[in-house]
GUTOR-627850 format. One line per 2 residues: number of its first residue (from 1); their letters; for each residue z, y, x of N, C-alpha, C. Coordinates in pm, whole numbers, plus 50000, padded with zeros to 5 digits. Each point is the difference from the previous one (the first is absolute). Layout:
NUM = a = Z Y X Z Y X Z Y X  ...
END
This chain:
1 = xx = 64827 43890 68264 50119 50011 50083 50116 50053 49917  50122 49952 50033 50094 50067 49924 50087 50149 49983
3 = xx = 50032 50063 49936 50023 50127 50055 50124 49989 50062  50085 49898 50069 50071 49991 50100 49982 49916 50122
5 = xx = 49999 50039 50113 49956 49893 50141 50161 50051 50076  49989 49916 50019 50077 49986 50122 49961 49959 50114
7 = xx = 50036 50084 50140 49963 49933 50146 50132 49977 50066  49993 49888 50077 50125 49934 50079 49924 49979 50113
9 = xx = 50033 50081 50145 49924 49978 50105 50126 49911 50051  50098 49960 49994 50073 49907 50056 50078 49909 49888
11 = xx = 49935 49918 49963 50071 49896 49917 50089 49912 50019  50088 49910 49957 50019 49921 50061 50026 49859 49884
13 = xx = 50071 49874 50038 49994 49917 49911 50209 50012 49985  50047 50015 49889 50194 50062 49963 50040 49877 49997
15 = xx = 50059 49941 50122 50080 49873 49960 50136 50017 49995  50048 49931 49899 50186 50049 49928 50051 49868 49984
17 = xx = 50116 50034 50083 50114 49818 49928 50104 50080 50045  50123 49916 50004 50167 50034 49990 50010 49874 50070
19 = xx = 50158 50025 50053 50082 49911 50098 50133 50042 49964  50119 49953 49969 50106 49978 50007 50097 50121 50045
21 = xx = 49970 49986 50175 50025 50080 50044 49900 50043 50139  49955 50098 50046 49952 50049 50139 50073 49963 50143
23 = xx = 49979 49885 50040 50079 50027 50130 49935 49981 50100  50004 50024 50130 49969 50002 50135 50015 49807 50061
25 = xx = 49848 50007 50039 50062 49839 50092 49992 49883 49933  49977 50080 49901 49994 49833 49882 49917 49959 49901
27 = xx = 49930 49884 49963 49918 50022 49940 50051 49994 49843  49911 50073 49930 50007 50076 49841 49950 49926 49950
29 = xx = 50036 49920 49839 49950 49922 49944 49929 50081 49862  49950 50016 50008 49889 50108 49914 49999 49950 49822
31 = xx = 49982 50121 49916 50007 49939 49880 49804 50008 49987  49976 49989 49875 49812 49995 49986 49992 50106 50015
33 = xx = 49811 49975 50031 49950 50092 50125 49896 50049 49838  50006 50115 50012 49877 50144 49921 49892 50067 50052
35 = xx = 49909 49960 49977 49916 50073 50125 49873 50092 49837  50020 50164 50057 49946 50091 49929 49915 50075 50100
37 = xx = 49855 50073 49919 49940 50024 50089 50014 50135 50022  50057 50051 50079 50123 50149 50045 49865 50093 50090
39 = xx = 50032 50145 50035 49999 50080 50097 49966 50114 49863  50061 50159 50027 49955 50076 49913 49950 50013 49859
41 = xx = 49846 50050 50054 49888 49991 49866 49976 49852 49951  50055 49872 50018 50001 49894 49971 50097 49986 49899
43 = xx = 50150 50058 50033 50103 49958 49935 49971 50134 49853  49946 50108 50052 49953 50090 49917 49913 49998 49893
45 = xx = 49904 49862 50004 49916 49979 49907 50054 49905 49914  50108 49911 50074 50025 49879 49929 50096 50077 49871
47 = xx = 50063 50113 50012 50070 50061 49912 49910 50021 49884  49900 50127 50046 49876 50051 49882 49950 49861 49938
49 = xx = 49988 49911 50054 49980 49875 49920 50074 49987 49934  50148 49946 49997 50098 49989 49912 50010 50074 49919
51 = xx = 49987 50145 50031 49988 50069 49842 49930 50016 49932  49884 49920 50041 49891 49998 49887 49875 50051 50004
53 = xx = 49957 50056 50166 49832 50100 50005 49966 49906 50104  49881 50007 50038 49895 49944 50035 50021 50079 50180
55 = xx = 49954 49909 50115 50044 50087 50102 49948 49865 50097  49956 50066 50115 49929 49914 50114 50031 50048 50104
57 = xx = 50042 49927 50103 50037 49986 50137 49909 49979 50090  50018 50062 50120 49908 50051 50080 50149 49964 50122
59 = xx = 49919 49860 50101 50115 50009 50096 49915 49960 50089  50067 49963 50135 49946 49951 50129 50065 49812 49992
61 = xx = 49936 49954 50052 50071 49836 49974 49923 49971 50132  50096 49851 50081 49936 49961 50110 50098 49838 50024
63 = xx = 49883 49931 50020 50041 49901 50045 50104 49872 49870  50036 49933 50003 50041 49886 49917 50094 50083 49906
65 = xx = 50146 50073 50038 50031 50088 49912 49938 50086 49944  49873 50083 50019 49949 50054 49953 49894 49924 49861
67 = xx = 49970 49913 50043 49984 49913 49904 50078 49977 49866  50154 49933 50040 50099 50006 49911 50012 50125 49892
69 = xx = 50008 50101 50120 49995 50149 49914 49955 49997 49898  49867 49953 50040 49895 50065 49910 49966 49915 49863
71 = xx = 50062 49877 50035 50013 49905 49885 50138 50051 49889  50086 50080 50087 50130 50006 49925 49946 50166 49882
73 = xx = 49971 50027 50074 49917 50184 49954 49908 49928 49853  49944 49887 50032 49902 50004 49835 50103 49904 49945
75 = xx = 50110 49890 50044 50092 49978 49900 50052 50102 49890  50034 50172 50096 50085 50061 49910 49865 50054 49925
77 = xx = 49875 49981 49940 49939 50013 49906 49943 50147 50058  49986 50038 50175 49914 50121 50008 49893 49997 50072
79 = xx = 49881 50095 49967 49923 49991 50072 49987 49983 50147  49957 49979 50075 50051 49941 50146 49826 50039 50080
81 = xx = 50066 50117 50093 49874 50059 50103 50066 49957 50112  49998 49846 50048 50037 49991 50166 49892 50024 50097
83 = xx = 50022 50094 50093 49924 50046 50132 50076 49910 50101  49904 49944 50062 50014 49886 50087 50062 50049 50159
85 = xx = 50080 49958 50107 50013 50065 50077 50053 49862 50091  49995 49993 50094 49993 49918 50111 50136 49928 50046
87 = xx = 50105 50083 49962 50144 49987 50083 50079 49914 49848  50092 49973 50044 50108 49891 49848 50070 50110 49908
89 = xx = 49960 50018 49875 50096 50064 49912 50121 49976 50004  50089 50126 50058 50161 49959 50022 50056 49911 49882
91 = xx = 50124 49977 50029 50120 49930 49871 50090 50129 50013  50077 50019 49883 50136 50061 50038 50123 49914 49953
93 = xx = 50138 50007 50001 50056 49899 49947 50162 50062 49928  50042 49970 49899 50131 50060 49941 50089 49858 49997
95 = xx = 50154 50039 50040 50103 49902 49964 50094 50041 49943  50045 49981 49887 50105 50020 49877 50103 49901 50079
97 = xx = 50132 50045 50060 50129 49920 50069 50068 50012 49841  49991 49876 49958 50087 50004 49919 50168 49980 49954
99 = xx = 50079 49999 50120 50096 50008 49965 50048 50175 50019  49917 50084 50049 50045 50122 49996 49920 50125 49917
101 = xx = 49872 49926 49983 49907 50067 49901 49909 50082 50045  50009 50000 50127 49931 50058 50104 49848 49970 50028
103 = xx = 49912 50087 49997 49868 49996 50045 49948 50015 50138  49952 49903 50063 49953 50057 50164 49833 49976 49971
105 = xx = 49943 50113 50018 49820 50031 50001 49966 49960 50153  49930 49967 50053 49898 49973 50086 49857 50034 50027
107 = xx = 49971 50110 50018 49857 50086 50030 49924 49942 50085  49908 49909 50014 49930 49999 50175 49876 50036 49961
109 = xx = 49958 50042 50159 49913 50096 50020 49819 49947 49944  49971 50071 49997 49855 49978 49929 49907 49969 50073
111 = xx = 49864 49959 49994 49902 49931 50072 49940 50111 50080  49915 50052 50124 49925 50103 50027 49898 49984 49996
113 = xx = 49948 50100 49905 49838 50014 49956 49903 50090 50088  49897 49974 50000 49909 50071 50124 49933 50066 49906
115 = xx = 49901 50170 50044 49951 50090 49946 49912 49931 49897  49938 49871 50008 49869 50002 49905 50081 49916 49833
117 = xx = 50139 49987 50082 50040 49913 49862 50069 50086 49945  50072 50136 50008 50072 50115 49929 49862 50049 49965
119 = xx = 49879 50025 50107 49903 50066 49913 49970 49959 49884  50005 49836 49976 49935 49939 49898 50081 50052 49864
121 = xx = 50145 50055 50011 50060 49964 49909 49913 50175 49930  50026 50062 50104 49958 50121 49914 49858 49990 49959
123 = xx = 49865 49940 50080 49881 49975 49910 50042 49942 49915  50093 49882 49964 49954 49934 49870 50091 50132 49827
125 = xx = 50081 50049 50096 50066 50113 49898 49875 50087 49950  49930 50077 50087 49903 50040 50001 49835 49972 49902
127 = xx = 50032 49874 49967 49931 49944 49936 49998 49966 49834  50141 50005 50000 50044 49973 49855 49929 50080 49861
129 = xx = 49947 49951 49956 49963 50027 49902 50010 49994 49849  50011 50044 49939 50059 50121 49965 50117 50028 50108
131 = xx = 50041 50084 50038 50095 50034 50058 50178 49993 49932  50098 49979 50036 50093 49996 49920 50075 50123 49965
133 = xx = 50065 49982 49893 50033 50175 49938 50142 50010 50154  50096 49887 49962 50125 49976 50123 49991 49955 50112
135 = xx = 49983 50008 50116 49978 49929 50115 50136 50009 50065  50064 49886 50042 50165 49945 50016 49960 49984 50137
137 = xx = 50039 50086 50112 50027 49927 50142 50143 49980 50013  50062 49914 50031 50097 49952 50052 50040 49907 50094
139 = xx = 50156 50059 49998 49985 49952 50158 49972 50014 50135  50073 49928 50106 49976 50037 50144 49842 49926 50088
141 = xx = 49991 50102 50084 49875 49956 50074 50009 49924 50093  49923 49854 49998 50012 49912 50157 49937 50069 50094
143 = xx = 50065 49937 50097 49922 50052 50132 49921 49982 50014  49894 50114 50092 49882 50013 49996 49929 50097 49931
145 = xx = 50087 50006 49855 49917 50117 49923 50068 50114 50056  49897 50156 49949 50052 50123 50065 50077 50079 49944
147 = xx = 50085 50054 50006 50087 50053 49934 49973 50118 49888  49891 50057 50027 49906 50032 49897 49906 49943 49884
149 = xx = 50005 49862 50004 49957 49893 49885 50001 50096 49890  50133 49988 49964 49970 50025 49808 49985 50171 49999
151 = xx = 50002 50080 50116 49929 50094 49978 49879 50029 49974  49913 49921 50020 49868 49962 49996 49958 49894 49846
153 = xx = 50133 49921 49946 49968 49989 49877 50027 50099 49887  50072 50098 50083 50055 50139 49879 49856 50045 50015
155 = xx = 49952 50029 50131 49828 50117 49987 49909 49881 49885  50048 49874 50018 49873 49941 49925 50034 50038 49794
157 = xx = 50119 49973 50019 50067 50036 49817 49958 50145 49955  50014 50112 50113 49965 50088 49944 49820 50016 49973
159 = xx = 49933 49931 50094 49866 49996 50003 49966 49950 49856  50074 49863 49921 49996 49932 49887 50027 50050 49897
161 = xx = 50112 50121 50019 50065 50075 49869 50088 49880 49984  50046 49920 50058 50142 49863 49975 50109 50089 50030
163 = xx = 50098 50001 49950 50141 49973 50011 50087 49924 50123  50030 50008 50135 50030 49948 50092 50171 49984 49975
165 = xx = 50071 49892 50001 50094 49996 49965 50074 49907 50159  50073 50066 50055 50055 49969 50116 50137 49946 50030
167 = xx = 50045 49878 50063 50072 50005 50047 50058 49909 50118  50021 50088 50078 50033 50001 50195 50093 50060 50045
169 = xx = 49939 50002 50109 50152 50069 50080 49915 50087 50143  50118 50057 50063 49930 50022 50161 49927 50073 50025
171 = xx = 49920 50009 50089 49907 50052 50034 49830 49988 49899  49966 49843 49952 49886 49989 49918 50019 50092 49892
173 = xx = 50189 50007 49907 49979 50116 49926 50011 50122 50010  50040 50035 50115 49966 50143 50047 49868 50038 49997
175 = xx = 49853 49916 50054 49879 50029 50005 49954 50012 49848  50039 49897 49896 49986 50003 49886 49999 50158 49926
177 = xx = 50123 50021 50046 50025 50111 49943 49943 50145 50032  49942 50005 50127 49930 50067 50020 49874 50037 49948
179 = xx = 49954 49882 49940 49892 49983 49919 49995 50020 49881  50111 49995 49963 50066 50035 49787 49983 49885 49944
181 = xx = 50059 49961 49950 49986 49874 49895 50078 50022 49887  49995 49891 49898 50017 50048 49851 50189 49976 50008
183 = xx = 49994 49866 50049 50174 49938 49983 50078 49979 50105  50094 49981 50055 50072 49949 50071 50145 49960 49957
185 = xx = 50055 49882 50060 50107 49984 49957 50099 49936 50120  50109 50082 50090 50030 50005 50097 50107 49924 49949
187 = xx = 50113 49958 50102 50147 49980 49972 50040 50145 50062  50140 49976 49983 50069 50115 50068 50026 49987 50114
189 = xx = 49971 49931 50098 50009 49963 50132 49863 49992 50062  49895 49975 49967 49872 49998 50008 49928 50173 49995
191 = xx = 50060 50087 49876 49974 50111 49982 50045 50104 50161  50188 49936 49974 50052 50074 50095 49966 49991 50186
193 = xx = 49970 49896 50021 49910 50018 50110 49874 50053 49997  49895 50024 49954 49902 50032 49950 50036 50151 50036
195 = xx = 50115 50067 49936 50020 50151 49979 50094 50017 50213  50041 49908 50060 50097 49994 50075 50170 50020 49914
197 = xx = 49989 49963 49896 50141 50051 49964 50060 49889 50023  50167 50005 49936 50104 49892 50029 49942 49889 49898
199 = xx = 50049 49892 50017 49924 49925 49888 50107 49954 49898  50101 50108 49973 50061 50000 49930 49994 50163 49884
201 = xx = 49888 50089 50060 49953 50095 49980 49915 50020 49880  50115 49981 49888 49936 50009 49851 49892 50106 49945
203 = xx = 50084 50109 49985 49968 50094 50008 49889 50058 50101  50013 50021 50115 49889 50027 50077 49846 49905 49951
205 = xx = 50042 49901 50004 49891 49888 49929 49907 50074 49870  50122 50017 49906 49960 50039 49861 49914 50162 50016
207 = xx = 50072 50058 50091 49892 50167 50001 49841 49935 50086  50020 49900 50136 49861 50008 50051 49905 49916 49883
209 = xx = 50046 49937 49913 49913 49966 49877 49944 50105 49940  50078 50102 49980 49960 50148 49914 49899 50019 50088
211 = xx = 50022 50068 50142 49888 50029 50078 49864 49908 50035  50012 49855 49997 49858 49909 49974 49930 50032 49881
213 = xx = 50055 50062 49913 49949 50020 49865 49926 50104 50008  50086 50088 50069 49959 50182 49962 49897 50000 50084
215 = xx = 50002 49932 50116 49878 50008 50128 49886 49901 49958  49981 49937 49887 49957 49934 50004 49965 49830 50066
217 = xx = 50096 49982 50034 50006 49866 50090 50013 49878 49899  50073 50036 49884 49974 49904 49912 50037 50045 49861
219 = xx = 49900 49946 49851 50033 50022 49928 50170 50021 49921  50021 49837 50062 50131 49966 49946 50055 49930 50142
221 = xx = 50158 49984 49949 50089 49964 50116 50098 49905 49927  49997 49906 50010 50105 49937 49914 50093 49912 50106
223 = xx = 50138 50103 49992 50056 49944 50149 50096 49854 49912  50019 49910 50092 50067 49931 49959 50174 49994 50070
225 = xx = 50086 49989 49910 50124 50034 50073 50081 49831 49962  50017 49909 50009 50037 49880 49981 50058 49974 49875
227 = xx = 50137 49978 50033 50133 49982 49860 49982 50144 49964  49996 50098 50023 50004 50178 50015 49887 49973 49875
229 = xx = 49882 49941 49980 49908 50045 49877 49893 50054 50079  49932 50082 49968 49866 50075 50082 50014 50144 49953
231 = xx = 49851 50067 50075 50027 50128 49923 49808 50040 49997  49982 50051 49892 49841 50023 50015 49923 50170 50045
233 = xx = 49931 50032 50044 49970 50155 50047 49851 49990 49964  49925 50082 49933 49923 50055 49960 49951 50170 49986
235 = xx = 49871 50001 49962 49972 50159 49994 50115 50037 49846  50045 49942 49931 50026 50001 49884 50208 50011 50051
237 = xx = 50008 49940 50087 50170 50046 50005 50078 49856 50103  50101 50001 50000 50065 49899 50067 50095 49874 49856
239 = xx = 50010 49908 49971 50072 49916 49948 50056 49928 50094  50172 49958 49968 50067 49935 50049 49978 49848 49860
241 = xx = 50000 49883 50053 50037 49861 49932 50053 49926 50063  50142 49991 49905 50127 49892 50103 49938 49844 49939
243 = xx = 50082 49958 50109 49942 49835 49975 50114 49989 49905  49963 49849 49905 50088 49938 49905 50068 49952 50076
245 = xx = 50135 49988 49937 50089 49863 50103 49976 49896 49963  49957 49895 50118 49974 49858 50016 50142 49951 50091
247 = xx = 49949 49877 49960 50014 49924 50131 49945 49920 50101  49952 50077 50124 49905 49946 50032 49997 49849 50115
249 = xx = 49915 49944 49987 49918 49886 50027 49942 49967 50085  49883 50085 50048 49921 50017 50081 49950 50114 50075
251 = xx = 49948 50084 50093 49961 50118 50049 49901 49969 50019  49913 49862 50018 49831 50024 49989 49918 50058 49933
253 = xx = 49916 50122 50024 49871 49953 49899 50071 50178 49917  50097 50020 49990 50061 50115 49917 49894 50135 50037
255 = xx = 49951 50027 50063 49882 50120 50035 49914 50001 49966  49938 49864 50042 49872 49975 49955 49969 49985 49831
257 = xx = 50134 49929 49947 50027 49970 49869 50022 50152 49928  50009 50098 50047 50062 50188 49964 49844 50018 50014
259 = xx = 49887 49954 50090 49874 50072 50005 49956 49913 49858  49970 49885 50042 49910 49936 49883 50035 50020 49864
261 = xx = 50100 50014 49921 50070 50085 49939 49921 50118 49921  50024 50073 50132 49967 50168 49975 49856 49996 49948
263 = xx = 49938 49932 50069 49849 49979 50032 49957 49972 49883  50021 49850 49993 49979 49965 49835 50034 50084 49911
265 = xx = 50114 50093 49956 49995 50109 49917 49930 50126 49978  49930 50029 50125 49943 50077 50027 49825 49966 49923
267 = xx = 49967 49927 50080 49871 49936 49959 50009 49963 49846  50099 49989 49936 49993 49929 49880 50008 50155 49872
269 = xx = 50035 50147 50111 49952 50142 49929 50124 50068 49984  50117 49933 50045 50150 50053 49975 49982 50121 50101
271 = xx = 50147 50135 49941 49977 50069 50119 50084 49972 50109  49998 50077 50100 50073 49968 50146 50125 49948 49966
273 = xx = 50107 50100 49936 50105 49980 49918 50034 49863 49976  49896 49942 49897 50022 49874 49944 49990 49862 50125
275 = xx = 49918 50064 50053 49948 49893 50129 50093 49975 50077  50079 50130 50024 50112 49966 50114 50122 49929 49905
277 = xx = 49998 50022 49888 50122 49924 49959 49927 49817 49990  49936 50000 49981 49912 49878 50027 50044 49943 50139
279 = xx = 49987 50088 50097 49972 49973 50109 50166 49959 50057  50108 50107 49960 50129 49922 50011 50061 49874 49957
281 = xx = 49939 50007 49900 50056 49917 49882 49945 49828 50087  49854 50035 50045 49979 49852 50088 50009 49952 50129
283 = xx = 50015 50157 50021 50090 49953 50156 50098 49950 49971  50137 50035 49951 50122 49958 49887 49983 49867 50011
285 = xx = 49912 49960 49907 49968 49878 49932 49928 49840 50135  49988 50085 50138 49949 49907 50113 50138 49978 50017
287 = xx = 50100 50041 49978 50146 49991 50087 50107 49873 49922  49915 49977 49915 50072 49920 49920 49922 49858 49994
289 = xx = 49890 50002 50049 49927 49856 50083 50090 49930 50045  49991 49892 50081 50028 49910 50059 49837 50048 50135
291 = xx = 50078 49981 50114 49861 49990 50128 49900 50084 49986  49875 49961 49995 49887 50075 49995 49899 50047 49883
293 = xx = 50084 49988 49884 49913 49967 49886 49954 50140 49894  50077 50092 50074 49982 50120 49920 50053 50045 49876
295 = xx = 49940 50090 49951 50073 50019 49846 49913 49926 49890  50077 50020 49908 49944 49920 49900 50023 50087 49885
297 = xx = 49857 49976 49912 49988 50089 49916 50098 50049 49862  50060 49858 49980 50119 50055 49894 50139 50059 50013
299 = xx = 49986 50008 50143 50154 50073 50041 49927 50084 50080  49887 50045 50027 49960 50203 50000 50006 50017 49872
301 = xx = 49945 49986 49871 50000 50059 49882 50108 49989 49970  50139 49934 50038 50130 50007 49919 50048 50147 50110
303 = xx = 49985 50004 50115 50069 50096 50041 49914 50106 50039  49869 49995 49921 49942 50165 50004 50084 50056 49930
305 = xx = 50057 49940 49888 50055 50042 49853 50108 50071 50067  50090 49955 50091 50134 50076 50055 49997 50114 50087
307 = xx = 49847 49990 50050 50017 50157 50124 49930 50113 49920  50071 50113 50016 49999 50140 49983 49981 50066 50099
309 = xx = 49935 50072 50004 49931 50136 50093 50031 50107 49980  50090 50080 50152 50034 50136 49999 49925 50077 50078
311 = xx = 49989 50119 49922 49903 50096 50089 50128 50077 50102  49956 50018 50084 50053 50054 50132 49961 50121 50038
END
């Protein structure tokens, strides 16, 4: 097994084209259609692939798209654990309006899974052998699962001695956290509800990171702040890292592209430090895609080179 897995309890299949312009009432003459195989720990592995480590996916798939999925998952050259489940693996869909440069995302809702098919996902976690050093949950939960899910994959990581590397939102990561896990990596709007603060509430954000740390709720906190750069919190201190200036492209995939990133640096023996500049540098580097395609490995290594880290 590889010492990185990723789980995606809600996958989906990323379809991306552009139109002209967005309008109401009329029909859109579409440019070509991209279809990537998207949700979380999916888009999270396809990164650690790109940079070069070895890494297997662990998702739920159902029905004819799920199929597709799962054909698109061993295109990008990764191991591929589909758990079978009854209902249609969603689509999601992005449109680039190109006369204004504008991105409109499209989320729909995910398939609902019944107790014996979320159970399955955690027996087959459960099973892995060797166990993985990183275990990547990402991502939101379809309906059906309990909002305590990946609390129950944090009790299993610590049972493994794995590394639980998280990222959610809501209520599932509130339970998470109750449980301790190694990583998390919030936005600042994601954090700030989480704490009830404003979700413009930088600061407040940046101290309840100190306190997940000090209480133990999580090793590390690596908040993400958009164009703003990120900032990292550890037992070891707080770093601020501004983003490079781009120009950006795309907003898909930029989080997930900041985890897989980190991840891969991590696993590959760098310290936190190095990882998170890793980890900006390819979030960075998703924004300068086109649609759904993520970062790409020679423009993270050109702009690890540009971010600097302040201690705070």
């Amino acid at each position: 097994m590889a010492a990185i897995v990723t789980l995606t309890m809600n996958p989906a299949i990323d379809l991306s084209t552009s139109v002209e312009r967005v309008v109401p009432m009329r029909k859109l003459r579409c440019a070509g259609l991209r279809r990537d195989p998207g949700g979380g720990g999916i888009n999270v592995a396809r990164v650690v692939r790109r940079m070069g480590a070895e890494v297997a996916a662990i998702y739920t798939a159902g029905g004819s798209l799920g199929r597709l999925l799962r054909s698109l998952v061993e295109e990008a050259d990764i191991a591929s654990i589909a758990l079978a489940i009854a209902a249609e693996t969603r689509e999601d869909f992005t449109v680039d309006e190109e006369a204004t440069g504008q991105q409109f995302r499209f989320v729909l809702a995910g398939p609902r899974l019944v107790k014996r098919e979320w159970q399955a996902c955690l027996n087959r976690l459960s099973s892995l052998d060797p166990f993985p050093q990183y275990l990547v949950a990402s991502g939101s939960l379809p309906p059906g699962v309990p909002d305590d899910f990946y609390r129950r994959v944090a009790r299993l990581a610590h049972e493994r001695r794995a590394k639980l590397v998280l990222d959610t939102s809501g209520p599932p990561l509130a339970e998470a956290l109750a449980e301790g896990v190694f990583l998390i990596k919030p936005n600042l709007n994601e954090l700030s509800a989480l704490i009830g603060a404003r979700p413009s509430a930088e600061a407040q954000a940046i101290e309840a990171s100190r306190r997940m740390v000090a209480q133990g709720q999580a090793e590390v906190v690596a908040l993400t702040l958009g164009d703003r750069g990120a900032v990292l919190t550890s037992a070891d201190g707080t770093w601020r890292a501004p983003a490079p200036p781009i120009k950006p492209v795309s907003g898909v995939g930029a989080g997930d592209s900041f985890v897989g990133g980190m991840i891969w640096s991590l696993a590959a023996g760098h310290a936190v430090e190095t990882a998170f500049r890793y980890g900006v540098a390819a979030g960075t580097a998703a924004v300068l895609s086109a649609g759904t395609q993520l970062c790409q490995r020679p423009d993270v290594e050109r702009l690890y080179q540009m971010i600097e880290l302040a201690k705070e």
